[in-house]
C-alpha positions as a Markdown table, in Angstrom:
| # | Residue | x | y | z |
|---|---|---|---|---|
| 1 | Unk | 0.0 | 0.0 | 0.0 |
| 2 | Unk | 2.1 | 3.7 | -1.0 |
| 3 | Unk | 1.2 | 6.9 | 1.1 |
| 4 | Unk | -1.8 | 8.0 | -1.2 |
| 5 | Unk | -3.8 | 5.3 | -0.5 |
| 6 | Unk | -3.4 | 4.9 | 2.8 |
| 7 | Unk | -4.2 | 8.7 | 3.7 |
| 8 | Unk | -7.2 | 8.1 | 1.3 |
| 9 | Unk | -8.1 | 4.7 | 3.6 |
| 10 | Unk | -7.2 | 6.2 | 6.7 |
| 11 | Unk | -9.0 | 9.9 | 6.1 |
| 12 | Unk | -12.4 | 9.0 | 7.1 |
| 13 | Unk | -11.1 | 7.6 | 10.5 |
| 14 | Unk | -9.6 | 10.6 | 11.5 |
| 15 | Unk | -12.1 | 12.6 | 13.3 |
| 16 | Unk | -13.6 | 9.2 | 15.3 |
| 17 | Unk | -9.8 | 8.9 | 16.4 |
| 18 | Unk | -9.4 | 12.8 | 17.7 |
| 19 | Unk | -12.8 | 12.1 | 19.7 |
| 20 | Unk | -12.2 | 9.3 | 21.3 |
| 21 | Unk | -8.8 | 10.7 | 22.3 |
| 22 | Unk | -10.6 | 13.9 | 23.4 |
| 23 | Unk | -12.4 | 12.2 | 25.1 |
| 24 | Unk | -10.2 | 9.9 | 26.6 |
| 25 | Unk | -8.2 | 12.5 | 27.8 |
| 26 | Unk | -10.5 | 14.4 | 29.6 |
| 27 | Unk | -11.7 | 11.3 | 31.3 |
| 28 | Unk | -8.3 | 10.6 | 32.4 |
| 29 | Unk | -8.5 | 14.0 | 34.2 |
| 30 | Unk | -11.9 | 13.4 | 36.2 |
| 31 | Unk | -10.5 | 9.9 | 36.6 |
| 32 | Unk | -7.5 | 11.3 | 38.8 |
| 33 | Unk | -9.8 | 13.4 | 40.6 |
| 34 | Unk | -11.7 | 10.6 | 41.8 |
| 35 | Unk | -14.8 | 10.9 | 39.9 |
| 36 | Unk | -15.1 | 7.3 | 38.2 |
| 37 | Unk | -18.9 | 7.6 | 37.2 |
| 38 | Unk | -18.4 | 11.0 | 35.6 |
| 39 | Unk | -15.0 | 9.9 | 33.7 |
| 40 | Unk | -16.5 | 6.5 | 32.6 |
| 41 | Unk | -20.1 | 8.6 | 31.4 |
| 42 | Unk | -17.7 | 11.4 | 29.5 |
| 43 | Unk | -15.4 | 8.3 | 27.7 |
| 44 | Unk | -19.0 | 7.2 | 27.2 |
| 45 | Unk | -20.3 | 9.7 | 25.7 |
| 46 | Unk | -17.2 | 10.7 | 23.1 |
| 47 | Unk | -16.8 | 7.1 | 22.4 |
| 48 | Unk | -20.9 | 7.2 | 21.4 |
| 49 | Unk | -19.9 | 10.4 | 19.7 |
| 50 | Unk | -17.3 | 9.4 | 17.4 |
| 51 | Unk | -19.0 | 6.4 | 16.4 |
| 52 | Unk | -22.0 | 8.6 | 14.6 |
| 53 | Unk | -19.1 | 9.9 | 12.8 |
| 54 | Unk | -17.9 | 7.0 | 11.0 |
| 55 | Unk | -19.5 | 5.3 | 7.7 |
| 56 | Unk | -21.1 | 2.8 | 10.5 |
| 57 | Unk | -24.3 | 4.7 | 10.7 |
| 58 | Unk | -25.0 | 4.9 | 7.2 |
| 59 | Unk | -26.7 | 2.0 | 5.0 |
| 60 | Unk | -23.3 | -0.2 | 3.1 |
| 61 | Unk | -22.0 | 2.1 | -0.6 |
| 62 | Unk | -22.4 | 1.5 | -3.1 |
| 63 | Unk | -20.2 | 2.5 | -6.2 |
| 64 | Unk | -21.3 | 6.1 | -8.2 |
| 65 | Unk | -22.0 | 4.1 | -11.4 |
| 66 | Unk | -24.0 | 1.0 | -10.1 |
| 67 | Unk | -26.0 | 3.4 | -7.8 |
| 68 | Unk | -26.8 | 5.2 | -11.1 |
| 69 | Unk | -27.2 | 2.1 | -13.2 |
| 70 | Unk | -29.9 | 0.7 | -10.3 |
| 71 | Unk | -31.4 | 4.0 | -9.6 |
| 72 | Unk | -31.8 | 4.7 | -13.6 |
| 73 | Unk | -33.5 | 0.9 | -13.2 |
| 74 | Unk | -35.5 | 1.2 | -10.1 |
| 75 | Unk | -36.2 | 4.9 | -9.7 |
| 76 | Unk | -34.6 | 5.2 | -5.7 |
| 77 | Unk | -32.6 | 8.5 | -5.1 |
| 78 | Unk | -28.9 | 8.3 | -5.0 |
| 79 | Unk | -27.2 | 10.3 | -2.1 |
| 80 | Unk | -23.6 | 10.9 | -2.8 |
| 81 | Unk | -22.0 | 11.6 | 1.1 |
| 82 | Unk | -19.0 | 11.7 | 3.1 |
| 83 | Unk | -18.2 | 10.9 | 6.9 |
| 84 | Unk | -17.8 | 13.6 | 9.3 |
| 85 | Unk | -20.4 | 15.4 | 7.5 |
| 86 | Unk | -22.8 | 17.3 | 9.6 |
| 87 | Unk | -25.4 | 18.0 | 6.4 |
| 88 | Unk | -25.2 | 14.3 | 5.9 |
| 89 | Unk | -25.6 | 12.7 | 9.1 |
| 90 | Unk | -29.0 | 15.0 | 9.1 |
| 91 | Unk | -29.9 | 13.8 | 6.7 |
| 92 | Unk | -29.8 | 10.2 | 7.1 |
| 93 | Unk | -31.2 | 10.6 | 10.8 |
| 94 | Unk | -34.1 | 12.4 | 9.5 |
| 95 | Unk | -34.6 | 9.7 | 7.2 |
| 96 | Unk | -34.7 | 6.8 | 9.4 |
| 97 | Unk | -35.5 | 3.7 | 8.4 |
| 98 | Unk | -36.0 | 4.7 | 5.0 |
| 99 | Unk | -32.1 | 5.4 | 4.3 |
| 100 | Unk | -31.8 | 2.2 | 3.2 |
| 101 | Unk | -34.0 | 2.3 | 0.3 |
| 102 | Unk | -31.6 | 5.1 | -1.2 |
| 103 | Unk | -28.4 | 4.3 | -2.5 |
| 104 | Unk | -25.4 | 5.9 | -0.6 |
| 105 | Unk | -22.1 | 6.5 | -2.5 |
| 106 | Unk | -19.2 | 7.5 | -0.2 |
| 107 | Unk | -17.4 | 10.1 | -1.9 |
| 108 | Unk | -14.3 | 9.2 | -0.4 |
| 109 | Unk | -13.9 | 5.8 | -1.2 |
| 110 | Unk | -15.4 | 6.1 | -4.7 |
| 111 | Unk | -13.5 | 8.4 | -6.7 |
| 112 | Unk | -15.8 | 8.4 | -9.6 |
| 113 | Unk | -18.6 | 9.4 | -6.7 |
| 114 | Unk | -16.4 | 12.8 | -6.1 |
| 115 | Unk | -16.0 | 13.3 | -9.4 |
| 116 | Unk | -19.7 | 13.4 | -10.5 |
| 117 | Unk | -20.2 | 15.4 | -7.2 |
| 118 | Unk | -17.4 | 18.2 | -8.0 |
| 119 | Unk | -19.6 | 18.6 | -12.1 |
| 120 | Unk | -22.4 | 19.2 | -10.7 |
| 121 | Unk | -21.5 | 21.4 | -7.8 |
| 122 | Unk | -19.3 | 23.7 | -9.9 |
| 123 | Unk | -15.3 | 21.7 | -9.0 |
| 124 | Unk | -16.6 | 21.4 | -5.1 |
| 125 | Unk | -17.0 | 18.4 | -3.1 |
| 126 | Unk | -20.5 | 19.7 | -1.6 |
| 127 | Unk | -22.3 | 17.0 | 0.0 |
| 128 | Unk | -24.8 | 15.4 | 0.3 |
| 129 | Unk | -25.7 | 15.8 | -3.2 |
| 130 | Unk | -28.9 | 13.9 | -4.0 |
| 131 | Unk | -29.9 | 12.4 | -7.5 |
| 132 | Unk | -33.8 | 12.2 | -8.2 |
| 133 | Unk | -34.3 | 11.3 | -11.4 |
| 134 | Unk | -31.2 | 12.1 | -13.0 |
| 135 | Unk | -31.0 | 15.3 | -11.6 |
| 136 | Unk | -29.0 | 17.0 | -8.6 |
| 137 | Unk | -30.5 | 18.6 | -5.3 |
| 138 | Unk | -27.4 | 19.7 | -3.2 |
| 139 | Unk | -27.9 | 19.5 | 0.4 |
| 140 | Unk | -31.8 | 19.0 | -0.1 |
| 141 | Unk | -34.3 | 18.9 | 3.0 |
| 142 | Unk | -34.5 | 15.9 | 4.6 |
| 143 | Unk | -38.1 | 15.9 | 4.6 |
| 144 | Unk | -37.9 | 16.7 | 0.3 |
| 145 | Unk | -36.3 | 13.4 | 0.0 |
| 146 | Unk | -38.5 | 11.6 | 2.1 |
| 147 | Unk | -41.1 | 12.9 | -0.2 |
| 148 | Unk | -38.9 | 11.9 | -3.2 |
| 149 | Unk | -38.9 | 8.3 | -1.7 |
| 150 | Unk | -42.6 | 8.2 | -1.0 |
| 151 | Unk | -43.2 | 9.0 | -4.3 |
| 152 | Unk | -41.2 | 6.1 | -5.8 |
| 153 | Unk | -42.1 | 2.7 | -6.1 |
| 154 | Unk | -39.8 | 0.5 | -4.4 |
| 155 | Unk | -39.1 | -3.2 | -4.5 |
| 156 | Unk | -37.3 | -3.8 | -1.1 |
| 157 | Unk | -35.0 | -2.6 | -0.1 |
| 158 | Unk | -31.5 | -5.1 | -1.2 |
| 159 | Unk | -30.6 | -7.5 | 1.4 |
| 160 | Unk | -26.9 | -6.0 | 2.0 |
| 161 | Unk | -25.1 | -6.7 | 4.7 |
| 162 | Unk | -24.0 | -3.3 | 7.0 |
| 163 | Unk | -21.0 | -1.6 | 6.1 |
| 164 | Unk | -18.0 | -3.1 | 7.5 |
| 165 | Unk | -14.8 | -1.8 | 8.9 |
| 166 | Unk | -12.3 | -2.0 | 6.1 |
């Protein structure tokens, strides 16, 4: 493995690490004070933290082209997204259970993802940027899409297993 793609495999993992050390740091100090419960609650809570900003909480991604190929088939919105992404992890909160019925392409692990991202949204890596038939909505209410999926008809959703560590 050269340098390029390990920054590129390691990138995603960066802010996760930099919580939990946070967090681990300032447990360590309420830890020497003698306040176990709060230190233990605080690890807790960065640990819970930097796990909602990893690819974990997001339905397994798929590459840019197949999620185009199947969405051009099946009519499901493609959400092109990235971890540590505020805008994003909105939006797949707000969509629940219905996330995975939408194909998500992580633009950092699919470099033809970025790049389809970057023509649309003027040579920036804006996400998420959400394809409904064919066309682009950057950033798009969370409650638009769920009206987007509504108004598709779906076969159900593919029986993926989660996304897994690489």
């Amino acid at each position: 493995m050269n340098i390029g793609e390990f920054r590129f495999r390691t990138r995603p993992w960066i802010l996760p690490a930099v919580l939990v050390l946070c967090g681990a740091f300032a447990s360590t100090g309420l830890f020497a004070d003698g306040s176990t419960g709060a230190a233990v609650a605080l690890l807790a809570f960065f640990v819970l933290l930097a796990v909602a900003h990893t690819a974990w909480v997001f339905p397994r991604p798929v590459g840019a082209q197949e999620a185009l190929r199947r969405s051009a088939a099946d009519g499901r919105p493609v959400v092109f997204w990235r971890p540590g992404c505020k805008f994003c992890q909105r939006l797949r909160i707000r969509l629940g259970r219905g996330a995975g019925q939408l194909y998500w392409v992580d633009i950092w692990r699919d470099p033809a993802g970025a790049a389809i991202v970057r023509a649309v949204n003027d040579g920036n890596e804006t996400v998420p940027t959400v394809f409904v038939d064919g066309r682009p909505h950057v950033n798009p209410d969370p409650g638009w899409v769920r009206e987007q999926l509504a108004a598709t008809p779906l076969a159900p959703p593919p029986s993926e297993p989660r996304h897994q560590a690489p």
